[in-house]
Each structure stands twice: as structure tokens, then as C-alpha cells.
Short mmCIF file of the C-alpha atoms (twelve columns), coordinates in Angstrom:
data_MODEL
# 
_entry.id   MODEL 
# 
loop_
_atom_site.group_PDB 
_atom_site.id 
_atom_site.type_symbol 
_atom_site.label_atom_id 
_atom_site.label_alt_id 
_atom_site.label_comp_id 
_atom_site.label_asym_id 
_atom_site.label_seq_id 
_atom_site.Cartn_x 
_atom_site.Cartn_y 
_atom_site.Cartn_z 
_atom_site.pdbx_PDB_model_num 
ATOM 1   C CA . UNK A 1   -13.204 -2.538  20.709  1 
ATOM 2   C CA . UNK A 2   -9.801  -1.699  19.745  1 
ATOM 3   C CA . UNK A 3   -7.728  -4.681  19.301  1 
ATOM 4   C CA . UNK A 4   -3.639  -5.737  18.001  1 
ATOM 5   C CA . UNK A 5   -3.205  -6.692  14.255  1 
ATOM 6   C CA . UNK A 6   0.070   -7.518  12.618  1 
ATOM 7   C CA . UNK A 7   0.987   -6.054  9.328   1 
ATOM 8   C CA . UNK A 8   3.677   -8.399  7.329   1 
ATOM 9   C CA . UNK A 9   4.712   -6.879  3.840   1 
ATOM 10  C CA . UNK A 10  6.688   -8.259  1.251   1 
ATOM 11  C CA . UNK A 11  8.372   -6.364  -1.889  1 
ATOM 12  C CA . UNK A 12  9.534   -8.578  -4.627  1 
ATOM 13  C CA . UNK A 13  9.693   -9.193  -8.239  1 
ATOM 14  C CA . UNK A 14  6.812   -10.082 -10.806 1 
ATOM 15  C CA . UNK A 15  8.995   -13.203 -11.941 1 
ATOM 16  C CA . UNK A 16  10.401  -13.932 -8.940  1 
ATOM 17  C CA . UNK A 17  10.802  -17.800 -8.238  1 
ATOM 18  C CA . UNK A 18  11.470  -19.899 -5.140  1 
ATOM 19  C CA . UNK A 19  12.362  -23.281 -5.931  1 
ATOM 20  C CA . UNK A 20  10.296  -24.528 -9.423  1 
ATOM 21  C CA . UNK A 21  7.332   -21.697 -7.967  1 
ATOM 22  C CA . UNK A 22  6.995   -18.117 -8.508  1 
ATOM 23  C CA . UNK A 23  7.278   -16.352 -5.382  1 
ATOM 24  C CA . UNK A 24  3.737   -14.991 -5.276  1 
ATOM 25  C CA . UNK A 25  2.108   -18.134 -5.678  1 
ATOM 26  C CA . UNK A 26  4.205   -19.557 -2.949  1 
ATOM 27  C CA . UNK A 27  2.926   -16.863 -0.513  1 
ATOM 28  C CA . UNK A 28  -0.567  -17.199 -0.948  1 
ATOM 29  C CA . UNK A 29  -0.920  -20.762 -0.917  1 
ATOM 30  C CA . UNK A 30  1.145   -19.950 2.343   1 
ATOM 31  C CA . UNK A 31  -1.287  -17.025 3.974   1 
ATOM 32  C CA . UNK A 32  -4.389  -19.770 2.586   1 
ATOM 33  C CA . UNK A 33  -3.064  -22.969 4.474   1 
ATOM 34  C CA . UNK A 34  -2.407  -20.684 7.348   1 
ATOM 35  C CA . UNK A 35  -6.089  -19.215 7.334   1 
ATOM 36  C CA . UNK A 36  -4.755  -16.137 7.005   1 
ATOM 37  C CA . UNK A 37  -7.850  -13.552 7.809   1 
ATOM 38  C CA . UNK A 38  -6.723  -10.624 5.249   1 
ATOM 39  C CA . UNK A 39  -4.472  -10.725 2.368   1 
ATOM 40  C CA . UNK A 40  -4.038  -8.911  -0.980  1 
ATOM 41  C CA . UNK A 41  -1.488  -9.095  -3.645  1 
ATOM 42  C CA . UNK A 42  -0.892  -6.022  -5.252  1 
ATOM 43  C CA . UNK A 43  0.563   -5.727  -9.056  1 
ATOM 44  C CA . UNK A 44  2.774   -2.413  -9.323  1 
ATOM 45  C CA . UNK A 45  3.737   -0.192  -12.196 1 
ATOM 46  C CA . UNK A 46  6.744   0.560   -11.665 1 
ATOM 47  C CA . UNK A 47  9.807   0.737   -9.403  1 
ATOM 48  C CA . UNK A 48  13.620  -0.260  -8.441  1 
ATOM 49  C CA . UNK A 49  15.281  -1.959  -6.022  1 
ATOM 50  C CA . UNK A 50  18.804  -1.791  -4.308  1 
ATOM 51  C CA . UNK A 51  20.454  -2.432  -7.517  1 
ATOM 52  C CA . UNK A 52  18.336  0.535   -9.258  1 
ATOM 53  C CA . UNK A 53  17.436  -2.015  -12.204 1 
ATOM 54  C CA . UNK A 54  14.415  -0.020  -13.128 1 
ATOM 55  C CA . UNK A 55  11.124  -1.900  -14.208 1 
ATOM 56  C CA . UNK A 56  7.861   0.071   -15.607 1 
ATOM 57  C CA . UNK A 57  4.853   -0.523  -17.752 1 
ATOM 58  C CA . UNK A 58  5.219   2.563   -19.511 1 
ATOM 59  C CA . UNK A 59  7.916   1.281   -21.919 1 
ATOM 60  C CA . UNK A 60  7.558   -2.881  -23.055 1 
ATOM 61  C CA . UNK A 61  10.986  -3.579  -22.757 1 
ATOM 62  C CA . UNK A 62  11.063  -2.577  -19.346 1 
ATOM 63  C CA . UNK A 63  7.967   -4.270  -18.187 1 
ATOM 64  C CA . UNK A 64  8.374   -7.957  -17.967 1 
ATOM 65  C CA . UNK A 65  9.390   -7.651  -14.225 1 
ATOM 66  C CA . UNK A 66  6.716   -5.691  -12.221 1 
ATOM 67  C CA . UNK A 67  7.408   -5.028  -9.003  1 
ATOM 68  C CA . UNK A 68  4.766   -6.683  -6.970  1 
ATOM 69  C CA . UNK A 69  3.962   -5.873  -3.164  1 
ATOM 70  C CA . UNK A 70  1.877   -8.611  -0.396  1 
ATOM 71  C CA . UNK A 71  0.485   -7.357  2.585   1 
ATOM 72  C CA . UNK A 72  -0.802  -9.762  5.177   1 
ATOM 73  C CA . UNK A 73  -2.764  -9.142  8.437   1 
ATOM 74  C CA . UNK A 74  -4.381  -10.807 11.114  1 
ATOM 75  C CA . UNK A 75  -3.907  -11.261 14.881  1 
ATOM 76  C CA . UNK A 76  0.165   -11.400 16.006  1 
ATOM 77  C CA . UNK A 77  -0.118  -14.936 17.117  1 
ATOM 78  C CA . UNK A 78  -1.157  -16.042 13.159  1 
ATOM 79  C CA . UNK A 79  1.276   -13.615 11.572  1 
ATOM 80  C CA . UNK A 80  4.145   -14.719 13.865  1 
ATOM 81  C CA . UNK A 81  3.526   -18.120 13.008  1 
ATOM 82  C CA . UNK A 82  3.759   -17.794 8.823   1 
ATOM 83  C CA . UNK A 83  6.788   -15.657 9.574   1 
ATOM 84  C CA . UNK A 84  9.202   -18.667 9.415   1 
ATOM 85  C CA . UNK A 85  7.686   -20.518 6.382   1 
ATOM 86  C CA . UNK A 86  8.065   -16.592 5.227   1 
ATOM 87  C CA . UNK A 87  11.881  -16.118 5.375   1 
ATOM 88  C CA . UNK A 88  12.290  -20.029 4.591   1 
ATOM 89  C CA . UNK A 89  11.326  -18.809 0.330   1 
ATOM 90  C CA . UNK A 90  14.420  -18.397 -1.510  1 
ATOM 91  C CA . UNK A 91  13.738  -15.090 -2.460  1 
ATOM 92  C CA . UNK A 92  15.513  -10.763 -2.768  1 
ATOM 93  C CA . UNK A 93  13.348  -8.358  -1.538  1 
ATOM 94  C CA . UNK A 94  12.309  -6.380  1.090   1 
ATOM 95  C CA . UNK A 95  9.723   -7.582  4.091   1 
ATOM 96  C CA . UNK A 96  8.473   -5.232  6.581   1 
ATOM 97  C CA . UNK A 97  6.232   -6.213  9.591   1 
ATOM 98  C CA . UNK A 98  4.049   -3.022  11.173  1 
ATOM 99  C CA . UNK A 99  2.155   -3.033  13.963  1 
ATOM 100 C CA . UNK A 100 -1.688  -1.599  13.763  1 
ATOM 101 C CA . UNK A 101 -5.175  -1.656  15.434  1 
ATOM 102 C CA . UNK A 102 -8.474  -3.091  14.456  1 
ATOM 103 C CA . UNK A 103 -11.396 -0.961  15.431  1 
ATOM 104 C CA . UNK A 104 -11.201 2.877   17.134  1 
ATOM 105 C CA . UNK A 105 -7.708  3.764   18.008  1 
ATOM 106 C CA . UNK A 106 -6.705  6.765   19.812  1 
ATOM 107 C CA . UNK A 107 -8.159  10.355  18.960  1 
ATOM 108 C CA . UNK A 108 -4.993  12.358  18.385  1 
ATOM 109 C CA . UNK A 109 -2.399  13.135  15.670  1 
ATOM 110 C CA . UNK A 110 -3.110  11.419  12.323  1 
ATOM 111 C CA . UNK A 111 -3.760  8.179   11.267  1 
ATOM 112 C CA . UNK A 112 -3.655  5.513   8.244   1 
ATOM 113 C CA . UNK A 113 -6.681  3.672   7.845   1 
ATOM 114 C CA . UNK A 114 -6.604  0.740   5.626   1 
ATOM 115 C CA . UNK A 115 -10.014 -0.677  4.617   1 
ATOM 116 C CA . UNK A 116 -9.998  -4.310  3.168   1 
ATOM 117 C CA . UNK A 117 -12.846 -4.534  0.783   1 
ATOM 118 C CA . UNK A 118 -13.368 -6.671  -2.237  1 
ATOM 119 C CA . UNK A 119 -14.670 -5.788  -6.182  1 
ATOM 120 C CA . UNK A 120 -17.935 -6.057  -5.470  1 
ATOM 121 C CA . UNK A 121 -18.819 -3.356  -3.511  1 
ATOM 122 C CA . UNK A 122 -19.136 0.118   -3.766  1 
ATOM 123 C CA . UNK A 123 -15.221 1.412   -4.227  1 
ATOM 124 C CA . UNK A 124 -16.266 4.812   -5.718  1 
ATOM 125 C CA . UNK A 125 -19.092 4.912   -3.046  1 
ATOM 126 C CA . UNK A 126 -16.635 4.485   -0.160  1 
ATOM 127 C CA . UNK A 127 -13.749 6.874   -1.253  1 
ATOM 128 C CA . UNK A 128 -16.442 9.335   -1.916  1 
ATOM 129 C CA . UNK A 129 -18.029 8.778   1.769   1 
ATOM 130 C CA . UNK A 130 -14.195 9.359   2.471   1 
ATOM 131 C CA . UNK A 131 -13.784 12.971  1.204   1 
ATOM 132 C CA . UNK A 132 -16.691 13.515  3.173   1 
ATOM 133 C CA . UNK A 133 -15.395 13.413  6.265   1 
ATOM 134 C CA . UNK A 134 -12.268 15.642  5.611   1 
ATOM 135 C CA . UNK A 135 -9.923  13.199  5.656   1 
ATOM 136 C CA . UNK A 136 -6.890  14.289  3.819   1 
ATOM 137 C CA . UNK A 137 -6.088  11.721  1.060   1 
ATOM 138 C CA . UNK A 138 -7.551  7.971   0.010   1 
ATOM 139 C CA . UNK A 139 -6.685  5.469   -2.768  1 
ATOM 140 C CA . UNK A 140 -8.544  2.510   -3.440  1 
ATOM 141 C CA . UNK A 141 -5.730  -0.473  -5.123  1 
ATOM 142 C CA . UNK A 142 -7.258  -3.559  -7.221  1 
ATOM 143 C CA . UNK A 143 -5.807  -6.928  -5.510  1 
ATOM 144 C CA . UNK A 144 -4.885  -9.564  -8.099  1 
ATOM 145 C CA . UNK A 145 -4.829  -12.065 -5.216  1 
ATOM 146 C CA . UNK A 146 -5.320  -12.854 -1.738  1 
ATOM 147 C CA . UNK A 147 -7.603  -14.517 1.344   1 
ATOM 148 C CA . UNK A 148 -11.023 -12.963 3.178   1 
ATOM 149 C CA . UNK A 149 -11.258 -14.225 6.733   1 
ATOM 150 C CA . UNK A 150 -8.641  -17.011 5.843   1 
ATOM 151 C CA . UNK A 151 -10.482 -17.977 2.204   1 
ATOM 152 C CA . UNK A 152 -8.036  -17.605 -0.988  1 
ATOM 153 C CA . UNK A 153 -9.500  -15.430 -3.301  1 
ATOM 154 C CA . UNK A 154 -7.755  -15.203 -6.850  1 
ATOM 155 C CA . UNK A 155 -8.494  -13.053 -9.795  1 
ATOM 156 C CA . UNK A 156 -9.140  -15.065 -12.961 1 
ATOM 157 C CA . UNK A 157 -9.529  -14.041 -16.522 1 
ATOM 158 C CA . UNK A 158 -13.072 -14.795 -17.895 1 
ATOM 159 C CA . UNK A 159 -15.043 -14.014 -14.302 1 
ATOM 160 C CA . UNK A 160 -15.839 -10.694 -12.655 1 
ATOM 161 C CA . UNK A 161 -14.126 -11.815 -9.727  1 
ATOM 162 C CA . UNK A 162 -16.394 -10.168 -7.156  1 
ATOM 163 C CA . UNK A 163 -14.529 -11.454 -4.012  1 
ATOM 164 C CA . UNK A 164 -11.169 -10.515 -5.184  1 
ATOM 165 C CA . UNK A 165 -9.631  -8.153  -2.521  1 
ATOM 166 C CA . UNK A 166 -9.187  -3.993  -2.668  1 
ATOM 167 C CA . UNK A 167 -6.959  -2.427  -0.355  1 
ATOM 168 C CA . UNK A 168 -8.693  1.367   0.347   1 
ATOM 169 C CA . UNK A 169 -5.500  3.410   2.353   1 
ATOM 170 C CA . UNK A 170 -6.396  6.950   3.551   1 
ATOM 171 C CA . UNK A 171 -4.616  8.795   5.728   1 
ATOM 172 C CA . UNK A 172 -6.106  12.120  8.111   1 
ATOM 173 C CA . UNK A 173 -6.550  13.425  11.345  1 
ATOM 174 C CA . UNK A 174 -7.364  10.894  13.637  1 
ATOM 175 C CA . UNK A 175 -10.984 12.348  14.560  1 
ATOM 176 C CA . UNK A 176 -11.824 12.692  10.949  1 
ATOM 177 C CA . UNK A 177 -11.185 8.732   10.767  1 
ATOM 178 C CA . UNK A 178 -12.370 8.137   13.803  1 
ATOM 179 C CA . UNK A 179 -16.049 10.001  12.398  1 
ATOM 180 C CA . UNK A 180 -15.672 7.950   9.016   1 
ATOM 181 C CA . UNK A 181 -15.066 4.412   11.128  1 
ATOM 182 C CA . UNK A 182 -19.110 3.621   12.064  1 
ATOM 183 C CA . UNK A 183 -19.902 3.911   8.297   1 
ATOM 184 C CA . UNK A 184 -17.261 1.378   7.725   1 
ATOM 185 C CA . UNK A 185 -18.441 -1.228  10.177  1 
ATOM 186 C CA . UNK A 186 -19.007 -3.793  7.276   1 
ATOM 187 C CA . UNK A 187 -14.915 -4.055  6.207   1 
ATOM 188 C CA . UNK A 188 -12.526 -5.221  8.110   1 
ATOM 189 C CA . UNK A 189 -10.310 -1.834  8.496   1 
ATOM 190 C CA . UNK A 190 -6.633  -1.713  10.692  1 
ATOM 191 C CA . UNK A 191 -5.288  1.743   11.811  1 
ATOM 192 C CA . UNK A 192 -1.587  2.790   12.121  1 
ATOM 193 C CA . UNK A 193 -0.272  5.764   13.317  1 
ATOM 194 C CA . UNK A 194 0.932   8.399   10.155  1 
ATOM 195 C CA . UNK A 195 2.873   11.555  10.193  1 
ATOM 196 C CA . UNK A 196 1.447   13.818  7.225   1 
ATOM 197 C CA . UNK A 197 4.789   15.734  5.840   1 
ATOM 198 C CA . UNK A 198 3.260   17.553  2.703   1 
ATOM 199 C CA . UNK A 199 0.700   18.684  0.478   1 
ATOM 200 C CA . UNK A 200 0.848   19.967  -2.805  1 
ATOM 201 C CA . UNK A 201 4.361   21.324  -1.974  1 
ATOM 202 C CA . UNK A 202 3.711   22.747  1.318   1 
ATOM 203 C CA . UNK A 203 5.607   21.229  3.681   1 
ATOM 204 C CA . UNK A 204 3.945   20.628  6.988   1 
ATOM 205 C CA . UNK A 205 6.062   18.424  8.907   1 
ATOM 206 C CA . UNK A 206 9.718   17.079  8.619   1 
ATOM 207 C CA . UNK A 207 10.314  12.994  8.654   1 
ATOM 208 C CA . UNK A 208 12.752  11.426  11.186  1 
ATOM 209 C CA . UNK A 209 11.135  8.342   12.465  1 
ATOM 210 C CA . UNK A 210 12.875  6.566   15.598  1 
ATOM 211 C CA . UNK A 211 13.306  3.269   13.653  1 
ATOM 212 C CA . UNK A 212 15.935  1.444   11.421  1 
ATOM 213 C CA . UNK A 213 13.407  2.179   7.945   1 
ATOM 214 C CA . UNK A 214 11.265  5.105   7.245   1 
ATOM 215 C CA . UNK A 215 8.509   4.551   4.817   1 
ATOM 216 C CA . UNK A 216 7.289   7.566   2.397   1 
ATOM 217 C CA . UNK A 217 4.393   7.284   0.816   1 
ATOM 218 C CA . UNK A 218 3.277   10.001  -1.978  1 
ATOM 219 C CA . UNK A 219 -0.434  9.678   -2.966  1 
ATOM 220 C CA . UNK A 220 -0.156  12.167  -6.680  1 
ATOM 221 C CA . UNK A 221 -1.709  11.252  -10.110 1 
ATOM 222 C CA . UNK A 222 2.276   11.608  -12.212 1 
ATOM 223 C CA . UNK A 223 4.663   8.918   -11.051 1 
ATOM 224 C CA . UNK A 224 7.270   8.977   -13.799 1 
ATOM 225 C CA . UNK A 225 9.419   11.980  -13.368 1 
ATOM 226 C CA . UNK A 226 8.853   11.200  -9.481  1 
ATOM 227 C CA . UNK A 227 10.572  7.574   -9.635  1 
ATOM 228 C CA . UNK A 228 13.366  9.342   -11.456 1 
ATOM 229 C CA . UNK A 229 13.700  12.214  -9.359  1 
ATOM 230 C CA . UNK A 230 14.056  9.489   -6.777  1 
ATOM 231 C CA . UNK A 231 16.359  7.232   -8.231  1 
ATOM 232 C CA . UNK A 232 18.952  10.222  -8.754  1 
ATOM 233 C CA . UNK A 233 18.487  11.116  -4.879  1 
ATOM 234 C CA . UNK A 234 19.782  7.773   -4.173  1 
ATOM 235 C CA . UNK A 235 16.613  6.012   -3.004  1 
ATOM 236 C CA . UNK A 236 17.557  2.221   -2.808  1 
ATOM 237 C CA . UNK A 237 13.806  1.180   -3.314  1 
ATOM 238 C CA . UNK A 238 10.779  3.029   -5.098  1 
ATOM 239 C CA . UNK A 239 7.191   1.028   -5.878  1 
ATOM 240 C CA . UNK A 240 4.228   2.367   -7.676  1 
ATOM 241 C CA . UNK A 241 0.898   1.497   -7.181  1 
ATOM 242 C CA . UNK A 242 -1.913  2.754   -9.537  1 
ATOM 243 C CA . UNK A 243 -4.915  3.232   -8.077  1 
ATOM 244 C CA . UNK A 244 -8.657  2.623   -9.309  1 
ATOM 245 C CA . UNK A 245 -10.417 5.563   -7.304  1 
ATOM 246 C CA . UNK A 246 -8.386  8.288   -5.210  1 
ATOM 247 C CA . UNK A 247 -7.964  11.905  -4.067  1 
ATOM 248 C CA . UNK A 248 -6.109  13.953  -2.250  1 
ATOM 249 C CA . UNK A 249 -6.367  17.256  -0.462  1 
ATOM 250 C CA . UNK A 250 -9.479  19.696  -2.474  1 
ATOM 251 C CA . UNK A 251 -9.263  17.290  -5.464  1 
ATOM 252 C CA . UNK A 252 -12.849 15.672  -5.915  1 
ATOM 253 C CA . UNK A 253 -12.660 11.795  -5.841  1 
ATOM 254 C CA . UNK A 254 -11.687 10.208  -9.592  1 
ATOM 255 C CA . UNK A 255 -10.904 7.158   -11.088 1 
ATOM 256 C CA . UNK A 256 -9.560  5.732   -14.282 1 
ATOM 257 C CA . UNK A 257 -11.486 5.829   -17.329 1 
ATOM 258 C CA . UNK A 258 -10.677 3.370   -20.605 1 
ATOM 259 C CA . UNK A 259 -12.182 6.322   -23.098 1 
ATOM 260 C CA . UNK A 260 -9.808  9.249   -22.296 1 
ATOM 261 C CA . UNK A 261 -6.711  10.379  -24.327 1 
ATOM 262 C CA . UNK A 262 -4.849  11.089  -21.008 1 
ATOM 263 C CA . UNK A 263 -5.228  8.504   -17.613 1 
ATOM 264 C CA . UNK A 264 -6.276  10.226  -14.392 1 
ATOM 265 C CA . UNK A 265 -5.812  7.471   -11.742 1 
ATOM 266 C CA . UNK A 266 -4.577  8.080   -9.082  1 
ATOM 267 C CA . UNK A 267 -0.890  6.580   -7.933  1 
ATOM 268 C CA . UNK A 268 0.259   5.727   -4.334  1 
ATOM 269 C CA . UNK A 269 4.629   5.782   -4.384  1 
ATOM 270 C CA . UNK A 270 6.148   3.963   -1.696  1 
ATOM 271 C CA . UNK A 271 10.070  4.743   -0.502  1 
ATOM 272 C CA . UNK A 272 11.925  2.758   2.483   1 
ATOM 273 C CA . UNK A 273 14.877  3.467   3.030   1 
ATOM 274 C CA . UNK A 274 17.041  5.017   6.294   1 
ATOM 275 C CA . UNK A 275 15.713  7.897   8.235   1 
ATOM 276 C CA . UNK A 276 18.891  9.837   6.614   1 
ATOM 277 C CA . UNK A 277 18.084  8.715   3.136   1 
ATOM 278 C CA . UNK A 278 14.445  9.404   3.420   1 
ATOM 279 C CA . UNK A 279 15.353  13.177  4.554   1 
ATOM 280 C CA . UNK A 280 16.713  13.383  0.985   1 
ATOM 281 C CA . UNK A 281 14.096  11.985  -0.689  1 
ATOM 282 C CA . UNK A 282 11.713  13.943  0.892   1 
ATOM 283 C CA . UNK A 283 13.359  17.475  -0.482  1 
ATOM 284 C CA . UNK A 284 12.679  16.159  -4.165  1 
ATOM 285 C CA . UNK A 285 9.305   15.255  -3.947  1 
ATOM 286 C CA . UNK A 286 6.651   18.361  -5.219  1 
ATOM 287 C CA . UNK A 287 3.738   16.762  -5.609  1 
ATOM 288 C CA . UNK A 288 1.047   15.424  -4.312  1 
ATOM 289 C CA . UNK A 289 0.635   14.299  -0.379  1 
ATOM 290 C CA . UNK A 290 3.279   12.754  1.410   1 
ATOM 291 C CA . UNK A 291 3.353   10.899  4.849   1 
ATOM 292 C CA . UNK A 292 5.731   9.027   6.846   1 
ATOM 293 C CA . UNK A 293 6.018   5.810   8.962   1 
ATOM 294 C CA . UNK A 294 8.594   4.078   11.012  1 
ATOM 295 C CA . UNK A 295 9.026   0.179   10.045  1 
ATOM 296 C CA . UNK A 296 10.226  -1.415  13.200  1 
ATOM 297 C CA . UNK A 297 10.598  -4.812  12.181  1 
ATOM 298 C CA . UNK A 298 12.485  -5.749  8.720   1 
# 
């Protein structure tokens, strides 16, 4: 049974404070007292915002400010009432709140499925199972933080953390997802409708959402040259998100190995910006496969 979900998503800084608190630890304890059912902090590589003050861990200087990205869902009464409490945090970011489905949606056009999982299980197992239905792309991204069916869940250092949450995203025709869903019946999964724009360079459908922000996302393995291809188009926000398992189009699932000279994981680069902004974006971005959303609500 198909039923509504709220998606609330907040962009901020790694050192970001609100009041004597950083801003991440505010949230959580937020999404926890509010029994939040799903939740998941994600730690990013690199990015920008509107004042293009670059941050990335690929030089030191440049790396003591992360970007950092929360994603929240649960039924719209819950998420509308943390929303408040939300925009009460002295904070400077960006937050975005998307609507989605729980269970089978509808069986046209193309779809983002997001599966909430934890470290415990299976990751490689699932992207693999994944592939195997055709679907077009999947990245599985290691949560730092975050609630299970309204339980706080944080990573700490000398633990394996087993019930710390993973976000899985993949994105495909929506009855290749719909095929993939019964073997997915243990997670809690959302879907969200998806417009896939490119792949590998081929371009296969134009953005231009109806809606104030248009989110890119480009699921590639190279993010550097990509962030600054971006920031010369004039994006006014870029995040990077490195993956632990991923593929895309006839790539064979892979994650990131410690004993290689080169990494191979797999990176997920997320734009929002205007519908006019995200047309140029889009013309400067090779690689990969890219999709795009409308964000109603910011």
C-alpha cells in the first residue's frame, strides 16, 4: 500500500553552530525527541555555497568545513511538526522539503528510490540485487548519524556501529523499481518521481522543472574537475557525497577499497539552483548519469 512521506533536507556547514551547539547535533537531538521514523546525517567531501567559499577533503587547508547534508522522513503530520523547531536554529544553509511515497508508486516514467538501511546488512548485496533489475544507477552513502523508526542512532569511534543508518538512492524506470521493490520489503524505502537527463554524455532529456529549485544530481566516480566546472558556470551550491558501493549505467557494482593506489568509489553531486541556472549547469556536466527534480518547498 502506497502511502505519503515527507522529505525535509538540510545543507549546512561541518562547523556550523546554533547557539553554544553545532548545528548537526541540534538536529538530531531534534528528529530523536520528535520520534522521527528515518533520519541520516550525511558527511560530504566537498562543495560551495552561495558565497562560492569552496571546502574539500582533497587539500587540508580546505577541509576543516565539510559540507554536511540531513535528510529526514516520516509521515507529513511528524515532519510538519519539527519544521518550526527547524527554521527556529540560527543557522545559513539551504532546506528543501520533497514530497515522496512509501511502498509501490505508479508504473510510468522513472523514479528515485531511496532505501534506508543500516551497516549491518548486506550494502554490496543490495546494490548488486540492484543492477539486476536494470535499473539505471544506485549509490549506497555511509550515515554518520541519525534515528530508525524514531531511535537515535550515532556512529562512534571504537564500535562497529551496526545500526548506524545508509542511505541506498537509485534511480530507473519505474517498472524496473517497481520489480526490485518485493526484494526490498525488509527497508523502509520512499519513491519520488525523477527525470533521467544523461548518461555518459548522451543526453536524453532536457531539465526545466515547474518549481522555484531544480535539483541535479550526477552519480560519476571524478568529482573534482566537476565541482569546478560548476563553480565557473555560476552554480550557487554544489555538494559531494562519496559513496561506499555504486554504479551506473553497464558499469558492474564497486566500492572503495583501502589497498589501491587510485580510489574507485563512487560519488553522488548534488546542484540546486533555478530552473535557468540549472540549464547551464547541465551543458557542463560530461560524465556520469544525471537526473533532475523539482523542489517545491524551500
Amino acid at each position: 500500500m502506497s502511502q505519503a512521506r515527507l522529505k525535509l533536507t538540510t545543507y549546512f556547514g561541518e562547523r556550523q553552530r546554533t547557539g553554544d551547539r553545532f548545528m548537526a547535533d541540534a538536529l538530531f537531538d531534534l528528529y530523536a525527541r520528535h520520534e522521527v521514523g528515518t533520519s541520516i546525517l550525511l558527511r560530504g567531501v566537498e562543495g560551495f555555497g552561495a558565497k562560492h567559499h569552496l571546502r574539500s577533503d582533497v587539500v587540508l587547508t580546505l577541509s576543516e568545513d565539510l559540507p554536511l547534508v540531513s535528510v529526514a522522513v516520516d509521515v507529513p503530520k511528524r515532519i510538519e511538526g519539527v519544521l518550526d523547531e527547524v527554521h527556529a536554529l540560527e543557522r545559513h544553509g539551504l532546506v528543501t522539503l520533497e514530497r515522496a511515497r512509501s511502498g509501490e508508486g505508479e508504473l510510468h516514467g522513472e523514479k528515485k528510490l531511496t532505501i534506508y538501511a543500516a551497516r549491518r546488512d548486506r550494502i554490496g548485496e543490495i546494490v548488486t540485487l540492484l543492477r539486476r533489475h536494470r535499473i539505471a544507477g544506485a549509490i549506497a552513502l555511509l550515515g554518520v548519524d541519525g534515528t530508525a523508526d524514531g531511535v537515535r542512532c550515532r556512529a562512534g569511534f571504537f564500535t562497529s556501529n551496526p545500526d548506524v543508518p545508509i542511505m541506498i538512492v537509485a534511480v530507473g524506470a519505474a517498472d524496473r523499481v517497481a520489480g526490485a521493490l518485493p526484494e526490498l520489503s525488509r527497508w523502509p524505502t520512499t519513491l519520488e518521481r525523477v527525470r533521467i537527463c544523461k548518461l555518459d554524455g548522451q543526453v536524453l532529456a532536457r531539465p526545466g522543472q515547474d518549481a522555484p529549485l531544480e535539483k541535479l544530481m550526477v552519480y560519476g566516480a571524478e568529482h573534482v574537475e566537476l565541482v569546478r566546472r560548476l563553480r565557473r558556470a555560476g552554480a550557487r551550491g554544489v555538494t559531494c557525497l562519496r559513496g561506499i558501493w555504486g554504479y551506473y549505467g553497464a558499469m558492474e557494482p564497486h566500492g572503495d577499497r583501502l589497498l589501491q593506489l587510485r580510489r574507485r568509489a563512487p560519488v553522488v553531486t548534488v546542484v540546486i539552483d533555478s530552473p535557468e541556472q540549472i540549464a547551464r549547469c547541465f551543458d557542463v556536466i560530461d560524465e556520469g548519469l544525471v537526473t533532475s527534480e523539482a523542489l517545491p518547498a524551500v
